[in-house]
N, C-alpha and C positions, 0 to 999 in steps of 0.2 A: 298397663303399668307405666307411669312414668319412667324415660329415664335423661336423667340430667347429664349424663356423662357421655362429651361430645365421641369421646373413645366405640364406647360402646353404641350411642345412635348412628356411626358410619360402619363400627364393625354387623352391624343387623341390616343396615343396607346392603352393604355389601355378600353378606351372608345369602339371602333373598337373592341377590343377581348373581350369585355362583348357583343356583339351584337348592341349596339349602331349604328346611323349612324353617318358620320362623312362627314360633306361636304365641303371641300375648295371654297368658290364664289370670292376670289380674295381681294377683301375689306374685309372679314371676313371669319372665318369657324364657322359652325353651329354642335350642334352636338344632337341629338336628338332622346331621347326614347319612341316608341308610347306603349311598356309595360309599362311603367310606367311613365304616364304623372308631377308625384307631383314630380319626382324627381329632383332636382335642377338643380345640376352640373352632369344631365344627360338629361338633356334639356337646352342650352344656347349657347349665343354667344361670340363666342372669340375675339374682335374686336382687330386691330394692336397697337391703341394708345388710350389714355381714350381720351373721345368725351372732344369737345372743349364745350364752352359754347354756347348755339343756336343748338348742334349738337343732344342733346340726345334727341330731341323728335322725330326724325328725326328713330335713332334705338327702339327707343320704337315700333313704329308704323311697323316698319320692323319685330319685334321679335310676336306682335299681330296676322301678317298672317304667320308666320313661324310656331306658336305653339299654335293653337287658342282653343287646349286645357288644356293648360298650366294658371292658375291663377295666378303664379310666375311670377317672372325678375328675370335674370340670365345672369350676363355678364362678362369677364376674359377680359385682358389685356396681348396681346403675347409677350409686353415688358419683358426683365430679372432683369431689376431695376426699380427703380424708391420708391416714398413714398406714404404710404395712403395721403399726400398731393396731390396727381393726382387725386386722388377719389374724390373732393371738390365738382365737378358738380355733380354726382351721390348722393351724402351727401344731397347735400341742396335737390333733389327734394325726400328726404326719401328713401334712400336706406342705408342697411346695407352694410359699407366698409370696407375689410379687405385686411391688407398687413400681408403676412404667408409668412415663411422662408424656403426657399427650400433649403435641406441638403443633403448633396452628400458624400462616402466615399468610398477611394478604399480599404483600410485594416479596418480590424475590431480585435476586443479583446475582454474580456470577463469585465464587470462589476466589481467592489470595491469588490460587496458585491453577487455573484450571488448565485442563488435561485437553490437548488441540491433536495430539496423535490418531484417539480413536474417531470411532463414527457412532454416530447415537440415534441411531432409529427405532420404530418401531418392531416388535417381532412379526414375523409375517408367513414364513414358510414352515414345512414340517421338520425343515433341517434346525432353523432357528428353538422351535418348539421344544427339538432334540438336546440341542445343546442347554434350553432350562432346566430339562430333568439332569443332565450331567452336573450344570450348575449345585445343584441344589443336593444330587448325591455326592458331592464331593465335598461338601462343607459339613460334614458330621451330622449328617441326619441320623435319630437315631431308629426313625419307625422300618428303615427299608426302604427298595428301590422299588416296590410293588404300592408302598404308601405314597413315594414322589411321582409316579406314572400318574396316580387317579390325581394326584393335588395339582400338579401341571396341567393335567385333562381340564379339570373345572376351571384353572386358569383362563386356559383358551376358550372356554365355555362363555366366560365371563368376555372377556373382548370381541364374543359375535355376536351380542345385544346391542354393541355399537355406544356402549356407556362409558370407553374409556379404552385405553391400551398398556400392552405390556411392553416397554423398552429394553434394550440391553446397550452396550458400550461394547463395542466391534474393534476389536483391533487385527487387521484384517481380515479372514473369516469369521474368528476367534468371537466368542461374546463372554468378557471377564466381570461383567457388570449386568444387571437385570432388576430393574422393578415397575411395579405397576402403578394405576394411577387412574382413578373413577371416580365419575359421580356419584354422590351418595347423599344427594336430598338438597332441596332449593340453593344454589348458591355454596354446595359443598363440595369439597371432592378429596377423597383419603388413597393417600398413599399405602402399597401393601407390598412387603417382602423385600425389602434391598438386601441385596444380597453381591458383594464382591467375591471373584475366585481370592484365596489368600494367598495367591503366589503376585496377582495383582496388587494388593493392596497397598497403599502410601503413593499412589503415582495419580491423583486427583482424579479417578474415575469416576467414584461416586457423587462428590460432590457437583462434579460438573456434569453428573445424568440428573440426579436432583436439582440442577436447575434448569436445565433442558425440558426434561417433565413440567417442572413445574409450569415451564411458559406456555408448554401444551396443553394444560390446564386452565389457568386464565384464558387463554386465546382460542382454544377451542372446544374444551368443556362450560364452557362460561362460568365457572369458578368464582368467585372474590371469597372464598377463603379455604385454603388447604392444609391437611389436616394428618398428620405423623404421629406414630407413636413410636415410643423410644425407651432404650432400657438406661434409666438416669448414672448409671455409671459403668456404660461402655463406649469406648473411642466415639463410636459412630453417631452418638448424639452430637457432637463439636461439627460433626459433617455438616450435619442439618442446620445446627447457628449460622454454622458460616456463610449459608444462603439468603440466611433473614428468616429462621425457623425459633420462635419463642416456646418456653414451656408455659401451660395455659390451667393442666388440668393434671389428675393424676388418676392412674385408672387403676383399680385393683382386683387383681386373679390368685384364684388357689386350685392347684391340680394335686392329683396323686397320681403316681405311676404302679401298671397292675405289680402284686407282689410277685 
């Protein structure tokens, strides 16, 4: 199956180098974690255009025996545009639908106002590792700290194929700041999970880790174009401009959560 949407062509790379499987069936690609069944957007279908009307129960019933451990819905749209207006059938039968702006930049720059207190490395040890799952359970995860253990795990999974690394912003042992940053096909490479503590937040961490990353990427992922998604109206999209990050594309998902 084609898919046009640069979103979803780095989220399927990406998918595949966390271990994921990833299956093309022609009408759809499937992409699916039996480590970790709760995970959403590691269990779901990318289907080519949002279903028509009459069409989604048709995927529903498809997605049942695909993931019949899966208590979730989980569906992407391989279109590159389009509006949460396409999501209207998925809407009305209770799904949560979301249009996220996919950001792309070939040059990057430093922040207004960057942040020269911390330290921005790579993560590297198990203590670092440690402090991602704390990272990540303290910003209102809602699966659990049994679903951040395994999603951290395939993180670290993911930076020992040697295709890219996960950062954090150190303020002295502390790491208030965290994201990753991989190839993801000739000349690509996507950004995944930024994630600030909120008791940091406003003191220029993030922006000055994304550009930090960033240059890690050009300079030694061999990048010339890096690739963000973004929720069009949260703070943390203005992060990303402020780097030299444009919106390119729009990507669209509809989830359910079990009742």
């Amino acid at each position: 199956m084609d898919v046009d949407s640069l979103g979803f062509r780095t989220d399927l790379a990406l998918a595949a180098l966390a271990g994921s499987e990833v299956e093309d069936h022609g009408d759809h690609v499937l992409v699916r974690t039996p480590a970790n069944p709760d995970y959403y957007w590691g269990n779901f279908l990318l289907l080519p255009r949002a279903p028509a009307a009459g069409e989604l129960a048709d995927w529903e019933a498809r997605f049942e025996r695909t993931f019949p451990r899966c208590r979730h819905r989980a569906y992407g749209v391989a279109a590159s545009d389009g509006s949460i207006d396409d999501l209207a059938g998925f809407a009305a039968a209770g799904f949560e639908t979301d249009a996220s702006t996919v950001m792309t930049a070939t040059a990057v720059h430093e922040p207004q106002r960057p942040n020269r207190e911390a330290t921005y490395r790579p993560l590297m040890t198990d203590a670092d590792w440690a402090q991602q799952v704390d990272l990540w359970s303290g910003d209102g995860e809602e699966h659990g700290r049994e679903f951040v253990v395994a999603k951290v795990a395939a993180e670290r999974r993911m930076t020992e194929t040697g295709a890219g690394a996960w950062w954090g912003a150190f303020v002295g042992d502390r790491m208030l700041s965290s994201m990753g940053l991989f190839a993801a096909g000739p000349g690509l490479a996507r950004f995944q999970q930024v994630q600030t503590h909120p008791e940091a937040r406003g003191r220029g961490l993030a922006g000055t880790l994304v550009h930090r990353v960033s240059r890690y990427g050009f300079d030694e992922l061999g990048a010339t174009t890096l690739v963000m998604v973004a929720d069009p109206g949260y703070l943390a999209i203005r992060i990303y401009r402020s780097v030299g990050f444009e919106g390119t594309e729009t990507q669209l998902q509809a989830q359910r959560t079990p009742a």
